[in-house]
N, C-alpha and C positions, 0 to 999 in steps of 0.2 A: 830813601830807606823807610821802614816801615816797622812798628813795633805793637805787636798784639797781646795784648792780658787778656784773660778772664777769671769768673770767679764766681762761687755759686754762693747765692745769699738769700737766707732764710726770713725773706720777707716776700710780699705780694709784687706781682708785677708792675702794679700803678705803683705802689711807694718808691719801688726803684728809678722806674719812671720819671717823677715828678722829683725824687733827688737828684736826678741828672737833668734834669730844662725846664724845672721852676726857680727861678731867681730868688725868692726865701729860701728854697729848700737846697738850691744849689748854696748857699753862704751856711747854713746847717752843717752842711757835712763836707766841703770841698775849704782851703785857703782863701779864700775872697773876705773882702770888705763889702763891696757889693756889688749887684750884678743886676741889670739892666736888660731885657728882652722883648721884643714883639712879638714873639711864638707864634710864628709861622714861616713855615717856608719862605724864605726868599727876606726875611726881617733880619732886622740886625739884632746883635746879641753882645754885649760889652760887660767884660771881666773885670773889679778892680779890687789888685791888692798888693802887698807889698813881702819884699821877701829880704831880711838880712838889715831890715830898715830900709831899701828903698822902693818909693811906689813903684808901680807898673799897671798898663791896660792894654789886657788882650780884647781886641777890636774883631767882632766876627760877625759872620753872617749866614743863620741856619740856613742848609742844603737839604736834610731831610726832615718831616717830623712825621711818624705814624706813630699814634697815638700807643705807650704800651708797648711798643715793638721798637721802635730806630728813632734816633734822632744823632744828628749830624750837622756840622757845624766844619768852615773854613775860617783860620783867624790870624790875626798879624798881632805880634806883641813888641808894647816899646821896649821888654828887657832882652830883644834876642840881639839887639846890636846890626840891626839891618832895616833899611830902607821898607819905609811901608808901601810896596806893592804886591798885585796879585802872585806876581813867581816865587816872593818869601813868605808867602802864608803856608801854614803846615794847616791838617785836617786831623779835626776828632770825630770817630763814627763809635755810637752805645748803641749796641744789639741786644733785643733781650729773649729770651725764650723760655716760657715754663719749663720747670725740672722739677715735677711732682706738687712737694708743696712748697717750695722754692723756687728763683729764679735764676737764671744761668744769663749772667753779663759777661760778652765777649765787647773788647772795644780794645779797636785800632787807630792809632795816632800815625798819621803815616804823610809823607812828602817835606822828610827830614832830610837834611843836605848833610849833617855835621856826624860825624861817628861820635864825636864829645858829650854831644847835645842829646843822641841817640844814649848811650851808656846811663847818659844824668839821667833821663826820662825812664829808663827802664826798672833805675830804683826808685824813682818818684812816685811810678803807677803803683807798683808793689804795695808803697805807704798808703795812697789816697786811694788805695782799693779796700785793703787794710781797715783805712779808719769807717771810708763807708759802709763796709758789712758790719762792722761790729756798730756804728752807731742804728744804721737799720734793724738788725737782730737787738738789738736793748736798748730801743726806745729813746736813744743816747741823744 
């Protein structure tokens, strides 16, 4: 299964950018403790934070990065309740595109097994879409 947001936000295309696959910038505006990256294709990329009081780390490994435009990631998380191999990894892909003097982020999480986990994720993104535009638009 596969779940697509987007959402237009009134900032530069690098600041969106570097809020989604720079690890300061990703713990600014995303739920992390902290985040750990090689930033480049083919490096590993490791999430950590905790939710309801217990930890957890999302373990990935960027797929795409074009600087400004995509970046994409395959990841396995210890709170999904499943064996860490490559068949339970679910995929996050951030597309960006100018929209005048904004930027227009489409991003799909997709190679979701669970209709449960799908429904969560769909109000999740909402929020963490949410918080990133408005901390991007007011310097937040």
């Amino acid at each position: 299964m596969t779940l697509e947001k987007s959402v237009v936000i009134h900032a530069p295309r690098d600041a969106v950018f570097a809020a989604l696959s720079d690890p300061a910038e990703i713990t600014r505006h995303f739920p992390y403790d902290r985040v750990e990256s090689e930033d480049v294709e083919g490096g590993l990329i490791t999430f950590h934070g905790s939710i309801g009081g217990q930890a957890f780390t999302d373990f990935g490994r960027i797929t795409r990065r074009r600087e400004g435009a995509q970046f994409e990631y395959r990841y396995w998380s210890t709170n999904h309740g499943t064996e860490r191999s490559e068949e339970n990894e679910l995929e996050i892909r951030y597309r960006l595109e100018q929209d005048g003097e904004a930027t227009a982020l489409f991003v799909t999480h997709s190679l979701i097994r669970n209709a449960d986990y799908l429904a969560m994720m769909d109000g999740a993104w909402d929020g963490l879409l949410l918080q990133l535009k408005t901390n991007l638009e007011t310097g937040g």
